[in-house]
GUVEX-985834 format. One record per residue: residue in one letter; chain; x, y, z negated of N, C-alpha, C, O, CB in turn. Coordinates in nm, 3 decimals. Glycine has a CB too. Layout:
N
PT vexpa nuvo      nu      nv      nw     cau     cav     caw      cu      cv      cw      ou      ov      ow     cbu     cbv     cbw
PT     A    A       X       Y       Z       X       Y       Z       X       Y       Z       X       Y       Z       X       Y       Z
...
REM end
This chain:
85
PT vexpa nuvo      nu      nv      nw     cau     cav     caw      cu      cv      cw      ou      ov      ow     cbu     cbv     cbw
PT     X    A   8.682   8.864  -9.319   8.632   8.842  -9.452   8.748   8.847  -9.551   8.859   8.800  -9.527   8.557   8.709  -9.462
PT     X    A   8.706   8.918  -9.683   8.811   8.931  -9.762   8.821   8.835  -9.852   8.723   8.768  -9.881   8.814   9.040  -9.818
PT     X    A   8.957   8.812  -9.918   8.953   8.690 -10.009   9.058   8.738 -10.151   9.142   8.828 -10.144   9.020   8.536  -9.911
PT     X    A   9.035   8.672 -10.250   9.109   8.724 -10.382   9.240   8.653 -10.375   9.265   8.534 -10.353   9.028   8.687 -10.532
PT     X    A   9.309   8.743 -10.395   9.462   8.669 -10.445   9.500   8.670 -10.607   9.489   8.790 -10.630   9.599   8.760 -10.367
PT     X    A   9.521   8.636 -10.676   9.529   8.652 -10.817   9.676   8.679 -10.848   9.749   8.590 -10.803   9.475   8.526 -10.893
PT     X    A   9.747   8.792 -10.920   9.876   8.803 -10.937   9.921   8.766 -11.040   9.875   8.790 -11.152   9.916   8.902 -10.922
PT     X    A  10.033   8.693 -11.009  10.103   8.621 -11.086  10.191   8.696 -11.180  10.231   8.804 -11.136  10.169   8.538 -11.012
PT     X    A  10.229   8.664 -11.298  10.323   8.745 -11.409  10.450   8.813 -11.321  10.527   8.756 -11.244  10.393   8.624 -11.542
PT     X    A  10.447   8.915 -11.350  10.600   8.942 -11.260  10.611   9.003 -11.146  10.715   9.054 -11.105  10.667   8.828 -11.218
PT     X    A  10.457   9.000 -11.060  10.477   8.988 -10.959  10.437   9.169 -10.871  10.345   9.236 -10.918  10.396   8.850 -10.930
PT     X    A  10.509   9.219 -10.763  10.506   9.379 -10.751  10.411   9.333 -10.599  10.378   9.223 -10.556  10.701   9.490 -10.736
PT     X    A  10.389   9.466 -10.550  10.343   9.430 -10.406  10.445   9.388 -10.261  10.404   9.363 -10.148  10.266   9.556 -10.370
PT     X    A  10.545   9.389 -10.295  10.625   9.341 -10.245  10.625   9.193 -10.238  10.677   9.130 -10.146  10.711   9.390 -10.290
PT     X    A  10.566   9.142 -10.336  10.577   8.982 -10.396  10.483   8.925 -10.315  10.479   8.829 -10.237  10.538   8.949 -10.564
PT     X    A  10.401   9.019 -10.358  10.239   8.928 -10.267  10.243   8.948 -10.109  10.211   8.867 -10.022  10.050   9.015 -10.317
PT     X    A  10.308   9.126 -10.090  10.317   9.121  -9.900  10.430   8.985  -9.862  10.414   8.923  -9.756  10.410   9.316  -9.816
PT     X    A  10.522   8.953  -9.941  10.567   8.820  -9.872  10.499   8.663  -9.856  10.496   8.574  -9.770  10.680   8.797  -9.935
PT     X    A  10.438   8.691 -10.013  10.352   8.602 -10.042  10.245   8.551  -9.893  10.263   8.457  -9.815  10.275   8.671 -10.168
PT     X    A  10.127   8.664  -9.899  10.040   8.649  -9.873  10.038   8.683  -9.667   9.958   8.630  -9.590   9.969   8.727  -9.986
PT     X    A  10.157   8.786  -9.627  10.157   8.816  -9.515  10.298   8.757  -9.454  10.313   8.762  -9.332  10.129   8.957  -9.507
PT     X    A  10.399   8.702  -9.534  10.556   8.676  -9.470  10.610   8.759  -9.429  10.700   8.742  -9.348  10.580   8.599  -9.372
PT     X    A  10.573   8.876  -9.471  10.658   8.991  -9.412  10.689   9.126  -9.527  10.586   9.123  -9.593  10.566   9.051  -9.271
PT     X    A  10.728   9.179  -9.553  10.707   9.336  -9.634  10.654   9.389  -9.569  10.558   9.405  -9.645  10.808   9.430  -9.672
PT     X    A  10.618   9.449  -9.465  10.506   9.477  -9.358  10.382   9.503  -9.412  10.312   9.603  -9.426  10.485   9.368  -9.265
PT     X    A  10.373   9.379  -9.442  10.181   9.364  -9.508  10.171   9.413  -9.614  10.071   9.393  -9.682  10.105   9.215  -9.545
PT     X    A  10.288   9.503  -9.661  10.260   9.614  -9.786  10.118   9.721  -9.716  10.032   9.767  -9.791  10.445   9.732  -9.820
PT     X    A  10.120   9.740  -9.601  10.012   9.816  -9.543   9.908   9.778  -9.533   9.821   9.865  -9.519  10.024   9.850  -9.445
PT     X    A   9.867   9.646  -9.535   9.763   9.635  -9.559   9.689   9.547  -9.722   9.573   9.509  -9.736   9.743   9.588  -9.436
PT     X    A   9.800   9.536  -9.821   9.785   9.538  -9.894   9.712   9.688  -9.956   9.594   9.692  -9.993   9.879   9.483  -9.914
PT     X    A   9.791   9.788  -9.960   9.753   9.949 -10.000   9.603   9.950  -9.907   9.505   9.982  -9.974   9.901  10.096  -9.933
PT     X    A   9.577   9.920  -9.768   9.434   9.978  -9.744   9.339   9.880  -9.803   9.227   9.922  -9.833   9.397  10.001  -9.583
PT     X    A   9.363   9.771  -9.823   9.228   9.645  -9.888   9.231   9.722 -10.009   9.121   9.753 -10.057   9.269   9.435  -9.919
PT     X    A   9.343   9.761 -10.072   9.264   9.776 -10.249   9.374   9.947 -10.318   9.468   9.965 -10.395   9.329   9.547 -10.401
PT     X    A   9.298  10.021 -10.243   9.335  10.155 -10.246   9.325  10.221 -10.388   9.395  10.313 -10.430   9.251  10.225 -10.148
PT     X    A   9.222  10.154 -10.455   9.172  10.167 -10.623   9.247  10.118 -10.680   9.281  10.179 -10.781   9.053  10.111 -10.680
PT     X    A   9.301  10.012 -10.658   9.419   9.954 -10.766   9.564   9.971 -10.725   9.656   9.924 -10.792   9.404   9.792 -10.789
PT     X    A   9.584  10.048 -10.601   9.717  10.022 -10.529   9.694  10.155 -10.505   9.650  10.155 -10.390   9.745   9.907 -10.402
PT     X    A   9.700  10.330 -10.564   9.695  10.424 -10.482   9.859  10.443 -10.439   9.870  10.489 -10.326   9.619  10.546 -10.549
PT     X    A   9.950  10.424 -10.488  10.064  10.406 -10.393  10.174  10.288 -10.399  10.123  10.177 -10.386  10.135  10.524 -10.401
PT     X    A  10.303  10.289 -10.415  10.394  10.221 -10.408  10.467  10.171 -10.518  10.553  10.083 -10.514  10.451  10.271 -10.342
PT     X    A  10.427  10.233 -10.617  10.475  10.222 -10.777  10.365  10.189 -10.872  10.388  10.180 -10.992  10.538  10.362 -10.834
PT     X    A  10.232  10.169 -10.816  10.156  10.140 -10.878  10.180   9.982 -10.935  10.224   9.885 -10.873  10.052  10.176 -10.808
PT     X    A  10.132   9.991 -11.086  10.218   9.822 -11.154  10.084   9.751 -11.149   9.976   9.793 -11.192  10.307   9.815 -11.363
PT     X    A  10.117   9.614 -11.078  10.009   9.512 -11.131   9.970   9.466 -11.224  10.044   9.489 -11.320  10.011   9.432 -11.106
PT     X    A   9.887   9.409 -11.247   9.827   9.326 -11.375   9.799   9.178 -11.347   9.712   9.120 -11.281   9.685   9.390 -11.425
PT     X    A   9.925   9.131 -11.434   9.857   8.947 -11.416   9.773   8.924 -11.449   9.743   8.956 -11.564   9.902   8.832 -11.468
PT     X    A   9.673   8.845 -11.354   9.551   8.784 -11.395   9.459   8.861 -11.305   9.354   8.803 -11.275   9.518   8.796 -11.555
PT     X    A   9.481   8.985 -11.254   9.436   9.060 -11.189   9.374   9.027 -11.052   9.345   8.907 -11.050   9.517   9.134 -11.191
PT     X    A   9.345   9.084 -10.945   9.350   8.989 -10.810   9.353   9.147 -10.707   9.306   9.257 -10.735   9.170   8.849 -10.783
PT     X    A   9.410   9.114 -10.615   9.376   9.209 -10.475   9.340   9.157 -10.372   9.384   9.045 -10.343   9.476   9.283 -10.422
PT     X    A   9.245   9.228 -10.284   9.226   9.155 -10.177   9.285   9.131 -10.050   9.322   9.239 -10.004   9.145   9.178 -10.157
PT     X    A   9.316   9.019  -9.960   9.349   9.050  -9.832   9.272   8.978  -9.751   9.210   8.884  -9.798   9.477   9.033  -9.803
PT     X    A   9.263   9.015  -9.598   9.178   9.015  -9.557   9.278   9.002  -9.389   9.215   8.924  -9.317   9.079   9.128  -9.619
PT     X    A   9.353   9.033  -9.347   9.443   8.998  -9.203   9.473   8.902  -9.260   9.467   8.849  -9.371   9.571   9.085  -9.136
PT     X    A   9.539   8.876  -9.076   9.617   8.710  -9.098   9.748   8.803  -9.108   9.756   8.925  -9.094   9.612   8.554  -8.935
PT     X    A   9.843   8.713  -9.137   9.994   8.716  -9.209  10.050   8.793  -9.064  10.012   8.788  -8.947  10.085   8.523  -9.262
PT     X    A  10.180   8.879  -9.148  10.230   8.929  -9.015  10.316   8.836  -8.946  10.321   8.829  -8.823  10.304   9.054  -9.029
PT     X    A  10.395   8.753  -9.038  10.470   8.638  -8.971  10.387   8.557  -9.003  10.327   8.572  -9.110  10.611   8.597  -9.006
PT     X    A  10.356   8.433  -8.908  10.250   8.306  -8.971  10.393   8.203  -8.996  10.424   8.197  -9.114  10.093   8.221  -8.824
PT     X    A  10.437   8.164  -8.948  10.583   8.121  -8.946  10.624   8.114  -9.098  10.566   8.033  -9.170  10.682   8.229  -8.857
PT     X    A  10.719   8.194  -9.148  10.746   8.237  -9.258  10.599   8.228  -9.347  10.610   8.117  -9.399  10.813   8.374  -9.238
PT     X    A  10.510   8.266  -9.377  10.451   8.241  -9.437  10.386   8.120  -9.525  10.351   8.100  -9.641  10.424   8.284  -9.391
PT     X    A  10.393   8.012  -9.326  10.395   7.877  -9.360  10.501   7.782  -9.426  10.473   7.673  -9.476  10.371   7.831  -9.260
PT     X    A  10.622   7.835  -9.419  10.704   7.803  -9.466  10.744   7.834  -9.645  10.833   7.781  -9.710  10.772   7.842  -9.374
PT     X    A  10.642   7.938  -9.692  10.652   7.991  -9.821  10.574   7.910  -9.931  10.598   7.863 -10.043  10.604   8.130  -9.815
PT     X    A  10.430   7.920  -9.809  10.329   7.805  -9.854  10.364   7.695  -9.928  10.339   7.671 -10.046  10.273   7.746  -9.752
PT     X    A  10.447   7.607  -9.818  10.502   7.455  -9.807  10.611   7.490  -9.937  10.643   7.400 -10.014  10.587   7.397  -9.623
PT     X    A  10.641   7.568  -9.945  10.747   7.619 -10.073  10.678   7.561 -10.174  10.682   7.449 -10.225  10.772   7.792 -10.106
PT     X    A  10.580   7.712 -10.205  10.516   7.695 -10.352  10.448   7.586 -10.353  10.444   7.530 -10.463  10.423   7.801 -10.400
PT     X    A  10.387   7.531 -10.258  10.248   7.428 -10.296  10.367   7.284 -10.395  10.337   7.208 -10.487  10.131   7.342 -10.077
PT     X    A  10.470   7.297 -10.336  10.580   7.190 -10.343  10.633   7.175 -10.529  10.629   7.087 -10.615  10.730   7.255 -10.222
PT     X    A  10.687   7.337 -10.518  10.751   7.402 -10.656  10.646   7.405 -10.752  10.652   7.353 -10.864  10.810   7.559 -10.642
PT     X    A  10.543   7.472 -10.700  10.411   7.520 -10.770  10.470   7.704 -10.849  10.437   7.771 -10.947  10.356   7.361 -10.925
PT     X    A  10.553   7.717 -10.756  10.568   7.893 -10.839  10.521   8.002 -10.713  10.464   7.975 -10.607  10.783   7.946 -10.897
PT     X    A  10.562   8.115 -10.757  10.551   8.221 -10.616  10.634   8.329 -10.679  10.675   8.365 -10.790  10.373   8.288 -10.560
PT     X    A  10.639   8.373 -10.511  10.748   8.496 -10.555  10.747   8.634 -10.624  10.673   8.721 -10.578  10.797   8.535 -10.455
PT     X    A  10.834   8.662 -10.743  10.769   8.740 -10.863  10.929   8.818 -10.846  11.003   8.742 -10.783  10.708   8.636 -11.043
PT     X    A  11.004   8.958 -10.890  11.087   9.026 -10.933  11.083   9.056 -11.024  11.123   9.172 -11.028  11.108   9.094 -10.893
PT     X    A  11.045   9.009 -11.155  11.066   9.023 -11.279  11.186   8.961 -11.307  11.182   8.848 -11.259  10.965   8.981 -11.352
PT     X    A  11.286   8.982 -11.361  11.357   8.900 -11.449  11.332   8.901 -11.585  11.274   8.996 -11.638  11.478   8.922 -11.437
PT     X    A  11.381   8.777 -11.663  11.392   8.766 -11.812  11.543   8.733 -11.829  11.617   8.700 -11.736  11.288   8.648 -11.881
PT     X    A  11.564   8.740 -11.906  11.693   8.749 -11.996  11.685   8.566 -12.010  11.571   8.523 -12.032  11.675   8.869 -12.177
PT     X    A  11.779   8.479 -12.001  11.783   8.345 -12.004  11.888   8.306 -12.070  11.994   8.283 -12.013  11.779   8.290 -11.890
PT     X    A  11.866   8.289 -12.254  11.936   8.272 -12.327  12.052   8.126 -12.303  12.138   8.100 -12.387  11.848   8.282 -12.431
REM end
């Protein structure tokens, strides 16, 4: 069963395959869940947006450990930078 992830400001598919799978790996199955919004590798997200996933994580490990991160921080992992006056 598939479930929504909502993307965060900033955030590429790279962000969410760590996010959501603990691995860059799960860039692959990021691209097959949402082929319409992801037709390749440069395709830019939209915050506020959502994609679906639907496997379990390629590392559960790492993942759980990302979890226990954000739930803690309350952020997730984004490659945007801003300029920090």
């Amino acid at each position: 069963m598939s479930r929504k992830v909502i993307i965060a400001p900033g955030q590429s598919i790279w962000d969410i395959a760590i996010q959501e799978g603990g691995s860059i790996e799960y860039v692959q199955e990021l691209l097959l869940q949402n082929s319409e919004k992801l037709p390749n590798l440069d395709a830019d997200l939209v915050a506020g947006d959502f994609l679906l996933v639907s496997a379990d994580p390629v590392d559960k490990e790492v993942k759980a450990e990302f979890d226990a991160l954000y739930s803690n921080l309350g952020v997730k992992p984004a490659k945007a930078a801003q300029r920090v006056a």
